[in-house]
C-alpha positions as CSV (number, residue, x, y, z in Angstrom):
1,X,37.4,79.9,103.7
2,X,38.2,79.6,107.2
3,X,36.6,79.2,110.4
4,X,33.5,77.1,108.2
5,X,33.3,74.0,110.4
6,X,34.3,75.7,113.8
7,X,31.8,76.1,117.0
8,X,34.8,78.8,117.7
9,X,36.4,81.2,115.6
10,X,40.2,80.0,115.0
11,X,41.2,83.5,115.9
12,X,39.5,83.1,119.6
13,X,42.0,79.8,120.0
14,X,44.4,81.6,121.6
15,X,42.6,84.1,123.9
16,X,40.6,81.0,125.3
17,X,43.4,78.6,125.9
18,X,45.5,81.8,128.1
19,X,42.3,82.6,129.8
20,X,41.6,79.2,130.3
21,X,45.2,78.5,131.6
22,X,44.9,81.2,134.0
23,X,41.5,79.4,135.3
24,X,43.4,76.3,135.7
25,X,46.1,77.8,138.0
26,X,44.3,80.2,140.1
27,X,41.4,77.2,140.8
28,X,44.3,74.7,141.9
29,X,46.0,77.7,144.0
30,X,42.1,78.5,145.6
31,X,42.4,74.7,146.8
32,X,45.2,75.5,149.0
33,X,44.4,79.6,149.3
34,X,40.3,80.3,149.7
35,X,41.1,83.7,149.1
36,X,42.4,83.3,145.3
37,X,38.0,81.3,144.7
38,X,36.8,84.7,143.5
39,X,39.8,85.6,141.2
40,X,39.3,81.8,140.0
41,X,35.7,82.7,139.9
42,X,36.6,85.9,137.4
43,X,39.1,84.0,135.4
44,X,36.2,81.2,134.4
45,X,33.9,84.1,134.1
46,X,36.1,85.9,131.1
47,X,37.2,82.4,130.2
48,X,33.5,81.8,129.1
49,X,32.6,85.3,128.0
50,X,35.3,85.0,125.4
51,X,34.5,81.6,123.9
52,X,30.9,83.2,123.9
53,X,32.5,86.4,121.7
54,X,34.3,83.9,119.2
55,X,30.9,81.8,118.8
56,X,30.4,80.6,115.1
57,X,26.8,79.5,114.8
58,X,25.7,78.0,111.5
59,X,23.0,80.5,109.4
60,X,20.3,80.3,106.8
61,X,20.9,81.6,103.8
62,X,18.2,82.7,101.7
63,X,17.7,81.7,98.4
64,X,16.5,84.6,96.8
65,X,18.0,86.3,93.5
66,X,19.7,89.3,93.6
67,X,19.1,89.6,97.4
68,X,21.9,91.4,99.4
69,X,22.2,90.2,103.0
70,X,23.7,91.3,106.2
71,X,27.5,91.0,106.4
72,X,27.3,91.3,110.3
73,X,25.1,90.9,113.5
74,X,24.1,94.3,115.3
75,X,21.6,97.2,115.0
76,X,22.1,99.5,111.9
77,X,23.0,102.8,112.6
78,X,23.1,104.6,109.5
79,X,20.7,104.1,106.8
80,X,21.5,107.0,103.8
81,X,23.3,108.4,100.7
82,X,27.3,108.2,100.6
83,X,29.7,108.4,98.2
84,X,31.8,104.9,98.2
85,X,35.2,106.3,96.9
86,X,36.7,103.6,95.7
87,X,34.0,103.2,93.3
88,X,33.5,106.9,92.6
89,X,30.0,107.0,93.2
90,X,27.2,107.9,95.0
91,X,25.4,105.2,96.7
92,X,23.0,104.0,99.7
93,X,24.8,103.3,102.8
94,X,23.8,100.9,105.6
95,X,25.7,100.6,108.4
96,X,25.6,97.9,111.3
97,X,27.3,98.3,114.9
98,X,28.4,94.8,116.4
99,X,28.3,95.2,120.0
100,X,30.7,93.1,122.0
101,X,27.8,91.1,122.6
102,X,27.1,89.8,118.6
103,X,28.6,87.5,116.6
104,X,31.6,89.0,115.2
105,X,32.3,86.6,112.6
106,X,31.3,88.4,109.1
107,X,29.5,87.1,105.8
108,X,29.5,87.8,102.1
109,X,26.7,89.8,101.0
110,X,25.9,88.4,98.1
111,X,27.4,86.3,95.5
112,X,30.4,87.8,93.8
113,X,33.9,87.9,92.5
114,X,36.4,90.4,94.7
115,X,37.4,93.0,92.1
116,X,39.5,94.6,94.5
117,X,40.5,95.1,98.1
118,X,41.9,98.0,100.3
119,X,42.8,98.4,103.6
120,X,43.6,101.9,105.3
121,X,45.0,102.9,108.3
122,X,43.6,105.4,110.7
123,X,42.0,106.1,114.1
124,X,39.9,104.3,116.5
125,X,36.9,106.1,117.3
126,X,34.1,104.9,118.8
127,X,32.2,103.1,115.5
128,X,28.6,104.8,116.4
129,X,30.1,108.2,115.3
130,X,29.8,108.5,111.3
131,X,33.4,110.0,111.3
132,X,34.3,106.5,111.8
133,X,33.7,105.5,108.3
134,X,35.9,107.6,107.0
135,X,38.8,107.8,109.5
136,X,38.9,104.5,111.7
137,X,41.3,101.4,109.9
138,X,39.6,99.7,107.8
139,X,39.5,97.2,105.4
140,X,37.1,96.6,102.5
141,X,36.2,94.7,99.2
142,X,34.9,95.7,96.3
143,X,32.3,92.8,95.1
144,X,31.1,92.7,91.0
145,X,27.9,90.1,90.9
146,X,27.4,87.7,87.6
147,X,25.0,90.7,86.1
148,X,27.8,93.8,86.7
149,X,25.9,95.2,89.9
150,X,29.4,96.6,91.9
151,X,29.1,97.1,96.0
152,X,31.4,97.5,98.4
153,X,31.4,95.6,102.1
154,X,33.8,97.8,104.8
155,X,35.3,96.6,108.2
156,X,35.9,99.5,110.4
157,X,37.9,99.0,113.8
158,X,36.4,100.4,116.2
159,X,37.4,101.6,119.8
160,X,38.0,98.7,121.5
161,X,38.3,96.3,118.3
162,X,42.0,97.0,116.9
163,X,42.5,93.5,114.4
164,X,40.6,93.3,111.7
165,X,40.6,89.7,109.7
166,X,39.5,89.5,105.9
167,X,40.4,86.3,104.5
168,X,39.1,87.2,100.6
169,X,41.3,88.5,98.4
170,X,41.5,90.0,94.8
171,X,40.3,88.2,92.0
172,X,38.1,85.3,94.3
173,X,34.4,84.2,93.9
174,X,32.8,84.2,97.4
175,X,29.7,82.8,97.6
176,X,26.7,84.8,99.6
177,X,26.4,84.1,103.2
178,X,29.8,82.8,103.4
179,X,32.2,83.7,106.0
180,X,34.5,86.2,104.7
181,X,36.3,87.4,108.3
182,X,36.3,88.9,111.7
183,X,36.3,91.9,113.7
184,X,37.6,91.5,117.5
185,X,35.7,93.2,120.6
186,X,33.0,95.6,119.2
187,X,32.9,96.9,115.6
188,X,31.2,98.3,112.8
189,X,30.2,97.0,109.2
190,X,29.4,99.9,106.1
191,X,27.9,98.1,103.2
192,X,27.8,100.3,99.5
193,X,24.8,99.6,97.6
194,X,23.8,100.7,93.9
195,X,21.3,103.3,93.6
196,X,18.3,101.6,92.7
197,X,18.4,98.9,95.1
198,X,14.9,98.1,96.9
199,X,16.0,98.5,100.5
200,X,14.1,96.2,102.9
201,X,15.7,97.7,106.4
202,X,15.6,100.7,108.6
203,X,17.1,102.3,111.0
204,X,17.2,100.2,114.6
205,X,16.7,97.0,112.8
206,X,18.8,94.2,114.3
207,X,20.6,92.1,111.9
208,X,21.5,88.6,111.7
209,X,24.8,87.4,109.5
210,X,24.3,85.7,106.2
211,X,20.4,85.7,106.8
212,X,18.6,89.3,107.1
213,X,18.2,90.2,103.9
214,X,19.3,94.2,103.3
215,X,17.9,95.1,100.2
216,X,17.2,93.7,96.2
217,X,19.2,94.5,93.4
218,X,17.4,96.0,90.5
């Protein structure tokens, strides 16, 4: 997968580099011209602040059966019962909101092979309104564990993020806590879980990728 041995997401590369061009420029024009230092100044600032969004810090993993952990850094916002259609069932939703703030890189849940994928297009509302599950673009995979236990991990765009990044697809075994993608500039993350499973969140929690663990599979 990529982006494993990165301090920076691959997909920051290029926002860094033009901000970081910029800075060069404007801080050898500010020698000549004080008046262009606090535009220098700016351009280092956003320079920074965007390596700090694509930051890919290493995580824990726990080693726990049947343990289901947070795809994403945030707070979750929804904690409930939702019908995954894709699965055509009722099940217990949690959702975490990724401020601009968190990590944004995203992890596999739990160990599983990809029994399908989807990606729909659709509106950009602000991710902390529950509409957005169901009519923001998004992108999703359906996971199947060794023992048959079926969940479903969703992206969802959000108002300011507009590119979703999944690099899993159909018919691969992703390994839990595993970087799986990327949402860009403040997102959301819906995770599907069986009926059944213990749940070992609530709402407000703050999450950390690939190491809070969500709930157990019965």
């Amino acid at each position: 997968m990529r982006n494993t041995h990165t301090p920076i997401a691959t997909e920051g590369y290029p926002f860094v580099a033009m901000a970081g061009a910029v800075t060069i420029i404007l801080g050898l024009l500010s020698a000549k011209v004080v008046v262009i230092l606090p535009a220098a100044l700016l351009a280092l600032a956003v320079t920074l602040f965007i390596a700090f969004f694509f930051r890919n810090p290493r995580r824990f993993t726990p080693a726990i059966e049947n343990a289901v952990v947070a795809p994403a850094d945030g707070v979750v916002i929804y904690l409930g019962p939702s019908r995954e259609e894709h699965l055509g069932m009722e099940m217990t939703k949690v959702s975490i909101f990724m401020s601009v703030f968190n990590v944004h890189i995203n992890r596999v849940p739990l160990t599983a092979r990809v029994v399908d994928t989807f990606y729909t297009k659709g509106k950009f509302l602000d991710v902390r309104d529950e509409r957005a599950s169901f009519e923001n673009e998004q992108a999703g995979l359906i996971l199947e564990s060794a023992s048959g236990a079926r969940l479903a991990v969703v992206q969802v765009a959000g108002l300011i993020a507009r590119r979703i990044a999944c690099y899993a697809n159909k018919g691969d075994l992703l390994e839990r806590g595993k970087r799986y993608g990327l949402i860009r500039f403040g997102s959301r993350l819906d995770v599907y879980l069986p009926k059944g499973t213990y749940i070992k969140v609530k709402l407000g929690d703050k999450m950390v990728a690939g190491e809070t663990i969500l709930g157990m599979l019965q």
